[in-house]
N, CA, C and O atoms as a CHARMM CRD file, in Angstrom:
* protein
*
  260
    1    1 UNK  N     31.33300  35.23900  49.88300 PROA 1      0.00000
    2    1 UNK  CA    31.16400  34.25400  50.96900 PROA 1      0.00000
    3    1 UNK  C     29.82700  33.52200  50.81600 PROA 1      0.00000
    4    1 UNK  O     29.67400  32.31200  50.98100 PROA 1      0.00000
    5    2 UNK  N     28.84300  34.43600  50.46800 PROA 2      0.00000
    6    2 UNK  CA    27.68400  33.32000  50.07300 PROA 2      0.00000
    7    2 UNK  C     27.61000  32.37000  49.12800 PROA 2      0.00000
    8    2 UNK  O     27.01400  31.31100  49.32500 PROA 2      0.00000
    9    3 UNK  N     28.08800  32.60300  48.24200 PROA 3      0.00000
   10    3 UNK  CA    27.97500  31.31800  47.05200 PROA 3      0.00000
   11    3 UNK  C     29.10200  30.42500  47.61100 PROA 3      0.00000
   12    3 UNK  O     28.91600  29.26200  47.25400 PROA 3      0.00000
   13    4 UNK  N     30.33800  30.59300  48.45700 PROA 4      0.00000
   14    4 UNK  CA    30.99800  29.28600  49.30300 PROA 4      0.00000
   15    4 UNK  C     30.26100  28.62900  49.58200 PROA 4      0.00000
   16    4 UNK  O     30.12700  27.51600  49.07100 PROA 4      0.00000
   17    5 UNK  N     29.14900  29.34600  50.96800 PROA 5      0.00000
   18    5 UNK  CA    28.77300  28.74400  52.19500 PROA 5      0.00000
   19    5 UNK  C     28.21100  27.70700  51.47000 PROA 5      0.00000
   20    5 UNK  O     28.89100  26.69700  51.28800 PROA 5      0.00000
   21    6 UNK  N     26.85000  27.79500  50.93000 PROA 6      0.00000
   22    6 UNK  CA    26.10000  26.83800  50.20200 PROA 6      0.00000
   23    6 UNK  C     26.95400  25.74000  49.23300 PROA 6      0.00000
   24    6 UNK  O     26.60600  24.56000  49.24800 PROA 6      0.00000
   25    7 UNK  N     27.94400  26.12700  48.49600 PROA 7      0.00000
   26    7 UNK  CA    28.40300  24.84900  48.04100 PROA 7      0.00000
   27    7 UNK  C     29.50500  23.96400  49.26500 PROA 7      0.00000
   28    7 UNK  O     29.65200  22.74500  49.17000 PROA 7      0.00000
   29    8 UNK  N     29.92000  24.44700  49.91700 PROA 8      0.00000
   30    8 UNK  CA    30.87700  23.78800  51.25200 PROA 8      0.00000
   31    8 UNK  C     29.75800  22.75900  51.98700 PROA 8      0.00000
   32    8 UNK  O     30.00000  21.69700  52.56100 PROA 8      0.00000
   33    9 UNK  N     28.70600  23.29100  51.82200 PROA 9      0.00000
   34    9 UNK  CA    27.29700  22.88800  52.42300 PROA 9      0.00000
   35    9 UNK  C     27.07400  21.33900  51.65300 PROA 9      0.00000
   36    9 UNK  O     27.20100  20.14100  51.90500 PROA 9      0.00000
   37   10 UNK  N     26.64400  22.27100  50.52400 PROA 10     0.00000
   38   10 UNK  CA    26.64700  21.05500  49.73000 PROA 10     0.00000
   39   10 UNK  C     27.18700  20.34800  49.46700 PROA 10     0.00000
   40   10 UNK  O     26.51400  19.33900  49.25400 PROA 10     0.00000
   41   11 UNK  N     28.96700  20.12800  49.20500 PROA 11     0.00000
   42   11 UNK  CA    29.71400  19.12700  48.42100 PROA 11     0.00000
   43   11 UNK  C     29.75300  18.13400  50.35600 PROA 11     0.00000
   44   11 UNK  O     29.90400  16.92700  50.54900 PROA 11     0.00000
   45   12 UNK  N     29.58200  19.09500  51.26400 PROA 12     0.00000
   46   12 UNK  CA    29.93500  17.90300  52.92300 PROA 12     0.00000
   47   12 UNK  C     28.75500  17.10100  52.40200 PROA 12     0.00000
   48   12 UNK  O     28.96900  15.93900  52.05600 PROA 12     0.00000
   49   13 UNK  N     27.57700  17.58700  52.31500 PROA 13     0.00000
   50   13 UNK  CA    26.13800  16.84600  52.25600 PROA 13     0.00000
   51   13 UNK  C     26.43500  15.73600  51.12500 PROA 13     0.00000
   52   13 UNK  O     25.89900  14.71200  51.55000 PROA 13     0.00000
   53   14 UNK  N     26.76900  15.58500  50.43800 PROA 14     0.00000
   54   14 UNK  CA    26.82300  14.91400  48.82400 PROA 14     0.00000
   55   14 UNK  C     27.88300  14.03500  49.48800 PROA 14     0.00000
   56   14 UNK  O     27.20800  13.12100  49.96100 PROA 14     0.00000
   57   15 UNK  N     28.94100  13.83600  49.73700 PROA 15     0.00000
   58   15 UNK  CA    30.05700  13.40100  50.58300 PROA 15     0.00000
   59   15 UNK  C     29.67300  12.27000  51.44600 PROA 15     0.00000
   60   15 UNK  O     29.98100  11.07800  51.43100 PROA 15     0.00000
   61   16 UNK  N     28.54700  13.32400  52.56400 PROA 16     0.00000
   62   16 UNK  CA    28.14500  12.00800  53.42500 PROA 16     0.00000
   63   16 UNK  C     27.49600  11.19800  52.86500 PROA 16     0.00000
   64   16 UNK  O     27.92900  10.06300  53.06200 PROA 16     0.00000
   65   17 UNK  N     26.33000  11.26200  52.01900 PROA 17     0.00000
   66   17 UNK  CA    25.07400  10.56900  51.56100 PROA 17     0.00000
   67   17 UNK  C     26.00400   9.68500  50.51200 PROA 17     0.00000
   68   17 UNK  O     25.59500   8.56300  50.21400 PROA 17     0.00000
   69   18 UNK  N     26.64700   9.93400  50.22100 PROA 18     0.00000
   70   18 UNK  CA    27.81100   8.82800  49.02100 PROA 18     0.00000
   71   18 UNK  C     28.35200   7.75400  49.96400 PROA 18     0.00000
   72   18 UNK  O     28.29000   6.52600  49.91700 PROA 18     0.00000
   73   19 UNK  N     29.00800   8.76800  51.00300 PROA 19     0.00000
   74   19 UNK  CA    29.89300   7.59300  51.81100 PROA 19     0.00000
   75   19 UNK  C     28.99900   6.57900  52.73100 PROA 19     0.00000
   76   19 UNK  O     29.36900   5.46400  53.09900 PROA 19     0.00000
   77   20 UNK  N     27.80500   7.17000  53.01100 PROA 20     0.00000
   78   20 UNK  CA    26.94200   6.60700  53.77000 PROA 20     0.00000
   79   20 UNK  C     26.50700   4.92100  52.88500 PROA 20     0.00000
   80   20 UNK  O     26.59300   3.77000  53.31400 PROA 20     0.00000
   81   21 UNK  N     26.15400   5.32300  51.86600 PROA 21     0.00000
   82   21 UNK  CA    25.57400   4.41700  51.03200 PROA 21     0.00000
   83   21 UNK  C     26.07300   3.41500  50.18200 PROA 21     0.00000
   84   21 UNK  O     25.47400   2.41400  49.78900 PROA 21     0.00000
   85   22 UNK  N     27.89900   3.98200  49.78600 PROA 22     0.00000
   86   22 UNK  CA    28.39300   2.68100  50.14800 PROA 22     0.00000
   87   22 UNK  C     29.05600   2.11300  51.41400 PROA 22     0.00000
   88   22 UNK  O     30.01000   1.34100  51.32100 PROA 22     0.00000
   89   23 UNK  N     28.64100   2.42700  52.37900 PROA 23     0.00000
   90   23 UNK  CA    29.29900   1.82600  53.71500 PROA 23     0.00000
   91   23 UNK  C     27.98600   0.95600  53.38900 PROA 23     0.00000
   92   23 UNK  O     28.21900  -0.11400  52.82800 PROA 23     0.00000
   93   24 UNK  N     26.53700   1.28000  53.67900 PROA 24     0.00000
   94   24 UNK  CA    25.81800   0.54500  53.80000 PROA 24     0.00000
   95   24 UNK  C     25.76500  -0.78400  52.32000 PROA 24     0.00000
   96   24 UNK  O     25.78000  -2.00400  52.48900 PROA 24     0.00000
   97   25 UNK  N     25.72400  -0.29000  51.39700 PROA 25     0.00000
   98   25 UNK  CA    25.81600  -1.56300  50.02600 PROA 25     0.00000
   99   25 UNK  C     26.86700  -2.50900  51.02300 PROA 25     0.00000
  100   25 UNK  O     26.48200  -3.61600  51.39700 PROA 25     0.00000
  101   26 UNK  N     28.63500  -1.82400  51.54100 PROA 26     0.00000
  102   26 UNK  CA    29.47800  -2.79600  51.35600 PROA 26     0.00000
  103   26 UNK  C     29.15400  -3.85800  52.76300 PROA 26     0.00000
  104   26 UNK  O     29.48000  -5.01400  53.03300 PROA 26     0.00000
  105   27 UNK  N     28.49100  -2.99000  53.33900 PROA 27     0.00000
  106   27 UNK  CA    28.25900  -4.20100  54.74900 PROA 27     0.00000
  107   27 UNK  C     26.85300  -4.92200  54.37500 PROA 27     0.00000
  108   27 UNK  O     26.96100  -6.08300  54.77100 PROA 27     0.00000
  109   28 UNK  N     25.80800  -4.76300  53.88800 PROA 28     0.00000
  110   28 UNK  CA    25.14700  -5.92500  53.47000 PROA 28     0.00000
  111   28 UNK  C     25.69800  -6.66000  52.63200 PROA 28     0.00000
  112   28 UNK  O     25.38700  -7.82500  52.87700 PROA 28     0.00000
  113   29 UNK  N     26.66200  -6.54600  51.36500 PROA 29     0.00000
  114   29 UNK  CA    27.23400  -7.65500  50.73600 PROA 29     0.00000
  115   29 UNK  C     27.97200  -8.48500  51.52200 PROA 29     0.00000
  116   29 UNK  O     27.92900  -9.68800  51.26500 PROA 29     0.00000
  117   30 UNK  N     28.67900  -8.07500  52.47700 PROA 30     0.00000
  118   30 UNK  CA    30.04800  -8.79100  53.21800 PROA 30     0.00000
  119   30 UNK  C     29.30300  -9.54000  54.26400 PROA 30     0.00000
  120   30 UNK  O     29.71500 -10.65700  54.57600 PROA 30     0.00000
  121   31 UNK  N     28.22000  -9.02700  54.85600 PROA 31     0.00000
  122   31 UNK  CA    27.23500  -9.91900  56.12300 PROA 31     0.00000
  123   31 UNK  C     27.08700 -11.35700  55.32300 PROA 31     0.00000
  124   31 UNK  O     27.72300 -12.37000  55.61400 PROA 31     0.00000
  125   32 UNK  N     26.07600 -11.23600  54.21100 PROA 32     0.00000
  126   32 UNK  CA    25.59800 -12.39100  53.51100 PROA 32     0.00000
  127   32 UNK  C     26.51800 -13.13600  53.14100 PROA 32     0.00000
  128   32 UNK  O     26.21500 -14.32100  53.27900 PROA 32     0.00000
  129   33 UNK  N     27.68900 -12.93500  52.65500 PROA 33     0.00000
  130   33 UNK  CA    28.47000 -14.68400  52.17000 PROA 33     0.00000
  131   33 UNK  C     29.29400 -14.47500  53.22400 PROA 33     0.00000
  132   33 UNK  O     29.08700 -15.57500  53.73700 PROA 33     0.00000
  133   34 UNK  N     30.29700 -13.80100  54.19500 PROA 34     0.00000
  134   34 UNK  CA    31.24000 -14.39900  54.59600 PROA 34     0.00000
  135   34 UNK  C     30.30800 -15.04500  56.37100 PROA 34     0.00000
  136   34 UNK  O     30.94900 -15.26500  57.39800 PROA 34     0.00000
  137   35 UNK  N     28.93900 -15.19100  56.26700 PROA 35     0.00000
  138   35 UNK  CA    27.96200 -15.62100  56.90300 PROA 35     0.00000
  139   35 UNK  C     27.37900 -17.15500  56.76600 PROA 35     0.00000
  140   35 UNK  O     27.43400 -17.90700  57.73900 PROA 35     0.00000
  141   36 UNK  N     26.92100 -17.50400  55.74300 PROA 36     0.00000
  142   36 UNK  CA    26.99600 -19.04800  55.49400 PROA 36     0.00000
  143   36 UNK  C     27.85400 -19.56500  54.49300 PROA 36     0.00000
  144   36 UNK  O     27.59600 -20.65000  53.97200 PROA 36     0.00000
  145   37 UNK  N     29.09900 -18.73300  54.09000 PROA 37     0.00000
  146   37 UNK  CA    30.60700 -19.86300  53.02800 PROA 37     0.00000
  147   37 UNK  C     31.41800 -19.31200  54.41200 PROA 37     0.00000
  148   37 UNK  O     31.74100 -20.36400  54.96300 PROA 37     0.00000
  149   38 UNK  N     31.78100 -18.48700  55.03200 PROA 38     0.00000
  150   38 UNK  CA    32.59500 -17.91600  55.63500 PROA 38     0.00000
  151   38 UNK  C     32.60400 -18.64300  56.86300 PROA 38     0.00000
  152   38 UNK  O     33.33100 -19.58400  57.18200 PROA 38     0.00000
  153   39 UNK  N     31.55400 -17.99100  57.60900 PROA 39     0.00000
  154   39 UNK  CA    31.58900 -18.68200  59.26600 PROA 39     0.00000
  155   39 UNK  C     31.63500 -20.33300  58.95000 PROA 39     0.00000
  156   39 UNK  O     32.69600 -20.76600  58.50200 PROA 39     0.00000
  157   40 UNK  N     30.64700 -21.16600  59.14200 PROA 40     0.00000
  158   40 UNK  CA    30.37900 -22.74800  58.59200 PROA 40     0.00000
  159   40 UNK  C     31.93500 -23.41200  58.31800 PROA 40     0.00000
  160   40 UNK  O     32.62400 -24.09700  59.07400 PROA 40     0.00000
  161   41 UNK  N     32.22800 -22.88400  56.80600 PROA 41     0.00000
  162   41 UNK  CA    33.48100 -23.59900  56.06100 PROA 41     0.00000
  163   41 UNK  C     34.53000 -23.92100  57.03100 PROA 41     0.00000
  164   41 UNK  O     34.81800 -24.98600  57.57800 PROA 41     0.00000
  165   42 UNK  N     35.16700 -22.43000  57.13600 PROA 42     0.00000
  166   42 UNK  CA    36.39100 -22.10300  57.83300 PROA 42     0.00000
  167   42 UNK  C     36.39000 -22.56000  59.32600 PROA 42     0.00000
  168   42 UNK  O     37.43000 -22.82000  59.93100 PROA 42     0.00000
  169   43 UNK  N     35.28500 -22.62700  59.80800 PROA 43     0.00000
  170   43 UNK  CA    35.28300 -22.66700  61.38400 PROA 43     0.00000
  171   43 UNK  C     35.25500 -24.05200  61.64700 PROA 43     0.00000
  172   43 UNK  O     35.81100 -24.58900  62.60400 PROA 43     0.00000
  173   44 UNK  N     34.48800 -24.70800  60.63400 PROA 44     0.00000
  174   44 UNK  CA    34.80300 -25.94400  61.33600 PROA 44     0.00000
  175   44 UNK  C     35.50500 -26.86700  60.76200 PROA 44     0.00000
  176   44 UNK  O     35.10000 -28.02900  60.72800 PROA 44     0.00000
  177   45 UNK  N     36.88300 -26.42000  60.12300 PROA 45     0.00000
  178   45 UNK  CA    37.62000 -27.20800  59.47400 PROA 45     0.00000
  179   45 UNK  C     38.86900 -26.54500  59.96800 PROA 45     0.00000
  180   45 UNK  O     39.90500 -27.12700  59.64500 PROA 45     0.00000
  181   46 UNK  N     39.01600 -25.29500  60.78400 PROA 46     0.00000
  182   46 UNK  CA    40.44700 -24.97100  61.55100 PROA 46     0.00000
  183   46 UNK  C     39.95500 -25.62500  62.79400 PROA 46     0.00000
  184   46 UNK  O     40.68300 -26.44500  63.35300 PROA 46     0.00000
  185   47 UNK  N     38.90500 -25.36400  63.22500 PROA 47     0.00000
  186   47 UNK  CA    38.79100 -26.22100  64.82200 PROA 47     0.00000
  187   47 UNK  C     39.10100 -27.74100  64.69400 PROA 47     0.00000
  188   47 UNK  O     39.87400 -28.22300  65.52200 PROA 47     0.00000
  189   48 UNK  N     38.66600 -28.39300  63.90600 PROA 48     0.00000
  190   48 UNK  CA    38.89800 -30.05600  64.29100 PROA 48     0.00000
  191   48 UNK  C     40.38800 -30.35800  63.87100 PROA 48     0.00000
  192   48 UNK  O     41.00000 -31.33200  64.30900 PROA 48     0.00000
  193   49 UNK  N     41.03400 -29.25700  62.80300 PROA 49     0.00000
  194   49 UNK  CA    42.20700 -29.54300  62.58000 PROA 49     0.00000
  195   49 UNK  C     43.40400 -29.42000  63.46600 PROA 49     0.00000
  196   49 UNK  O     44.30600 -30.22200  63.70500 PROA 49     0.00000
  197   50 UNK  N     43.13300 -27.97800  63.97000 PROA 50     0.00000
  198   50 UNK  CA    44.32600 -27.22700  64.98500 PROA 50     0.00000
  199   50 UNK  C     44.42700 -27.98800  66.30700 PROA 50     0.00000
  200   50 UNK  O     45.45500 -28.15700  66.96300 PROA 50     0.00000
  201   51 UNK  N     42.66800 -28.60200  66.71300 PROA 51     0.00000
  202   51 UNK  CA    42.70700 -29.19600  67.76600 PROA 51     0.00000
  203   51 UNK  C     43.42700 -30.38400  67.45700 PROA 51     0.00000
  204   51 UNK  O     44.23000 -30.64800  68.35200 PROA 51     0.00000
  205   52 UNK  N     43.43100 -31.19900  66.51200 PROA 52     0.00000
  206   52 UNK  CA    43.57500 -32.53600  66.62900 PROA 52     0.00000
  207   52 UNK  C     45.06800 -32.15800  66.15100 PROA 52     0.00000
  208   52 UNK  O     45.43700 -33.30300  66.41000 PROA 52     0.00000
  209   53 UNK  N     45.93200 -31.71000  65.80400 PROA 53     0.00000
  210   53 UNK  CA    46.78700 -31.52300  65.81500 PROA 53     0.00000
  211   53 UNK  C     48.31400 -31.41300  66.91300 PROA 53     0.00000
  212   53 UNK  O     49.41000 -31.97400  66.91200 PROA 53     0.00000
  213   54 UNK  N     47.83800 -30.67800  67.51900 PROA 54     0.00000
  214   54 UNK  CA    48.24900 -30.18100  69.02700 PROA 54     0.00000
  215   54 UNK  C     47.91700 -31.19100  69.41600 PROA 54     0.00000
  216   54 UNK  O     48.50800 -31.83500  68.55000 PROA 54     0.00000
  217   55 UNK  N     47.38500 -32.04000  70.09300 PROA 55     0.00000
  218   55 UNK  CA    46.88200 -33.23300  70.86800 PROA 55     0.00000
  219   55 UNK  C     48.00900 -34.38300  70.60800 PROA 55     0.00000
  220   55 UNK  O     48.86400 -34.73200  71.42100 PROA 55     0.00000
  221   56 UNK  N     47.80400 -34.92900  69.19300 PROA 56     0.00000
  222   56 UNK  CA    48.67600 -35.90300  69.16000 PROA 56     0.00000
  223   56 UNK  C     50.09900 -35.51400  69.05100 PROA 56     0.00000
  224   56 UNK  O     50.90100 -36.30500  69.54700 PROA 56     0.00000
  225   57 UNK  N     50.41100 -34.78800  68.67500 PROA 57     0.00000
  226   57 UNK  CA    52.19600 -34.26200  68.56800 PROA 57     0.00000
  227   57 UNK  C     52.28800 -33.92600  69.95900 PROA 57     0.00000
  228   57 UNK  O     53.24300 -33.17800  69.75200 PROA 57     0.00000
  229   58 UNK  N     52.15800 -33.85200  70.92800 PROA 58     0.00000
  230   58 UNK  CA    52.55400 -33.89600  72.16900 PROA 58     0.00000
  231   58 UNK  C     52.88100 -35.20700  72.90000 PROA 58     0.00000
  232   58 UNK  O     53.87300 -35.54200  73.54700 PROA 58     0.00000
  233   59 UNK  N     51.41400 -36.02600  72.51100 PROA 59     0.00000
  234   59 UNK  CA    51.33000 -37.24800  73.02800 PROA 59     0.00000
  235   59 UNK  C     52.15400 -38.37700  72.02900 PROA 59     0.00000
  236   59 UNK  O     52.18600 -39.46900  72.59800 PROA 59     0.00000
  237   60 UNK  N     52.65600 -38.39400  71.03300 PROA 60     0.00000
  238   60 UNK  CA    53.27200 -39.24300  70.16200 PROA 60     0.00000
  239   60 UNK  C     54.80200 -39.19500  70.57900 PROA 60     0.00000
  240   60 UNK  O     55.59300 -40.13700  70.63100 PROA 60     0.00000
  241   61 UNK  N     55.04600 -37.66000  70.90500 PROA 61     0.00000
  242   61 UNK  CA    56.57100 -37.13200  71.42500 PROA 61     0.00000
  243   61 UNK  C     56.86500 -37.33300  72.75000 PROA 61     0.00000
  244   61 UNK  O     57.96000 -37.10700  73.26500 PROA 61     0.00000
  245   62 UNK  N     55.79900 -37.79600  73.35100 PROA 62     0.00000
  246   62 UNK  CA    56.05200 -38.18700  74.89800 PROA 62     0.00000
  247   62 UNK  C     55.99200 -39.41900  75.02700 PROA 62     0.00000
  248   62 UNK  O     56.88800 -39.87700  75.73600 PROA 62     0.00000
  249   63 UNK  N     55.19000 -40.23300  74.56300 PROA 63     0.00000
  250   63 UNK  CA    55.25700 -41.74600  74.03500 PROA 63     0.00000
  251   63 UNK  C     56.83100 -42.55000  73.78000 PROA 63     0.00000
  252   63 UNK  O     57.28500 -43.38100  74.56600 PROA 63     0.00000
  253   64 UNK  N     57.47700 -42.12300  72.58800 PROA 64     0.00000
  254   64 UNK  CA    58.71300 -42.93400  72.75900 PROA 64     0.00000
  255   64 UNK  C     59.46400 -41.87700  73.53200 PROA 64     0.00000
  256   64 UNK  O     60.46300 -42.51400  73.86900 PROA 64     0.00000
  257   65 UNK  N     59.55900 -41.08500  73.85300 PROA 65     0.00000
  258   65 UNK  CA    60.29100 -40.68400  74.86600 PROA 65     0.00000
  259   65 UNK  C     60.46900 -41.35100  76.81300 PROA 65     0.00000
  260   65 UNK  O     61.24400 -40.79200  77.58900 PROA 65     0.00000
């Protein structure tokens, strides 16, 4: 039971400090670009689209109607 305890010990410890460190690598890579290509790009090219979209196809279809 003693030579378990210490490696059960160890392989949890080794485990976290791995998983820890790439959680942390993968969330500073993913902050930085999907931050100024991500937010910027996408956001303001579905907003002026979706809006302006919806707007006139209502009003064009009520028009000759």
């Amino acid at each position: 039971t003693d030579p378990s305890r210490p490696r059960g010990k160890g392989a949890t410890s080794s485990v976290q400090r791995a998983g820890g460190r790439r959680i942390r690598r993968r969330v500073a890579r993913t902050q930085p670009q999907p931050k100024p290509q991500g937010d910027p790009e996408p956001m303001a090219e579905p907003e002026p689209i979706h809006v302006a979209e919806p707007q006139p196809d209502p009003i064009h279809v009520t028009e000759p109607q």
